[in-house]
N, C-alpha and C positions, 0 to 999 in steps of 0.2 A: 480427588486428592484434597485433603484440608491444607491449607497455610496456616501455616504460626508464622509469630514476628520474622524471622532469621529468613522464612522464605521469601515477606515481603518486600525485605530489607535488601535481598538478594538480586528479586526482580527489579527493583526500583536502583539500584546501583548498575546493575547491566542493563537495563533501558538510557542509562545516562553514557556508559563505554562498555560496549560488551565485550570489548578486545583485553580488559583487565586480567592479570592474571589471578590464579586463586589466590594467591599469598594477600593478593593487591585487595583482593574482592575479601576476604576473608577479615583481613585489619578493620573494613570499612563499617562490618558489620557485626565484626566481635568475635569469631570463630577464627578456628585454625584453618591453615590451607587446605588441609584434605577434606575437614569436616565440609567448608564451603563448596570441595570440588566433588563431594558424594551429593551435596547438596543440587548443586547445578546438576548434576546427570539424575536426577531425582525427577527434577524440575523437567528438564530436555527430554525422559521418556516418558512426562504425562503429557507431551505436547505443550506446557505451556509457555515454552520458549522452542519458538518457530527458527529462529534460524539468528545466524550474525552475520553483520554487514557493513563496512561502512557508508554513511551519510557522503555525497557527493554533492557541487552547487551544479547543479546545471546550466544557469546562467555562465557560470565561469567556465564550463565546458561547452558554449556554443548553441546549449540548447534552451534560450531564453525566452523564447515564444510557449506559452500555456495559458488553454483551455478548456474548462467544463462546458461538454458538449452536452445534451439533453437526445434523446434516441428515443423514438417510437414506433414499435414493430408493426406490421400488417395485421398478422393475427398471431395468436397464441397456440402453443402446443409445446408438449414435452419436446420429442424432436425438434419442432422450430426453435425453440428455447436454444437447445444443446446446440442447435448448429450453431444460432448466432455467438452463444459464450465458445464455440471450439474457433470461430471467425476472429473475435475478440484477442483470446489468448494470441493468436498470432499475429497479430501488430505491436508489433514493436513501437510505435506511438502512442499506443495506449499506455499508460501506466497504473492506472486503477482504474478498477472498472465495477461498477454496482447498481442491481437490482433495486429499483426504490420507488413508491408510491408517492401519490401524485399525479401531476401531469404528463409526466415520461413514466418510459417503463424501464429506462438504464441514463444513471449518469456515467458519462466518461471524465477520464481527467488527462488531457492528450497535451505532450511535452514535444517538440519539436523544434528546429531552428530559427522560424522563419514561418512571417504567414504566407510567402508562397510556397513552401513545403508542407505549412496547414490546407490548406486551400487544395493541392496535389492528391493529400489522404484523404478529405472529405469529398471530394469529385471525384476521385478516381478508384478511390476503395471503400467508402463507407456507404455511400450513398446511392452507388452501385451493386450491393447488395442484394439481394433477393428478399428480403425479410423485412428490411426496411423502408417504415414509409414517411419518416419526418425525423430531421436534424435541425436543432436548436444551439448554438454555442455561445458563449459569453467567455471574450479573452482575459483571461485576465493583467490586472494593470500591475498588482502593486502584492505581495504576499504581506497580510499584516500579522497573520499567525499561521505554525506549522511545527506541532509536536511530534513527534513519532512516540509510539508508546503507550499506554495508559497511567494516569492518576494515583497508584492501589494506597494513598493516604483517607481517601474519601468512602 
């Protein structure tokens, strides 16, 4: 799918509140309601608008402990791959999780209450693993930046 302006302008306004309505989305960008809502469903069945949601603080919901863990497998294989990413998806602590070169072979980005509820996940489920043969974490102290989104002016 190519973009022209109207798409950019689209995606770049519903990266900002995806909850807008068309009329709302539509003013922002110069087009009428319908144009912008044939637009959006344009957009949503090339995939490249994955989904809507709102942004939540976790802190303010209790879950103010977060760290990038660093994970290094035993060895490699399609299957061992799959298992660990089908192990992955089902933690619910985890909240992002990536494949990355380097010194690791996955960084996690693990959100929890509390480091002894940290401390619980990494002893009692990560690290017991089968796959797994080294965990590296760094808590983090302070978020100095955190966009959701992409840039599309650059």
């Amino acid at each position: 799918m190519v973009l022209d302006g109207y798409d950019v302008a689209i995606l770049t306004a519903l990266q900002g509140d995806g909850a807008m309505t068309n009329a709302t989305l539509g003013g922002q960008v110069g087009l009428s309601a319908s144009q912008s809502s044939r637009r959006r469903a344009a957009l949503e069945a090339a995939g490249l608008i994955l989904g809507y949601g709102a942004r939540v603080d976790a802190g303010k919901l209790g879950f103010g402990f977060r760290a990038m863990t660093r994970v290094n497998l035993r060895s490699h294989s399609q299957e061992r791959d799959s298992d660990f990413s089908r192990f992955i998806e089902s933690c619910s602590e985890v909240r992002a999780a990536f494949s990355v070169s380097g010194d690791a072979d996955y960084v996690l980005d693990i959100r929890v209450r509390d480091l002894e509820s940290f401390a619980r996940f990494i002893h009692e489920q990560l690290l017991p693993h089968p796959q797994v043969s080294q965990v590296q974490s760094e808590i983090v102290l302070k978020t100095l930046k955190e966009k959701a989104g992409v840039d599309l002016t650059r």
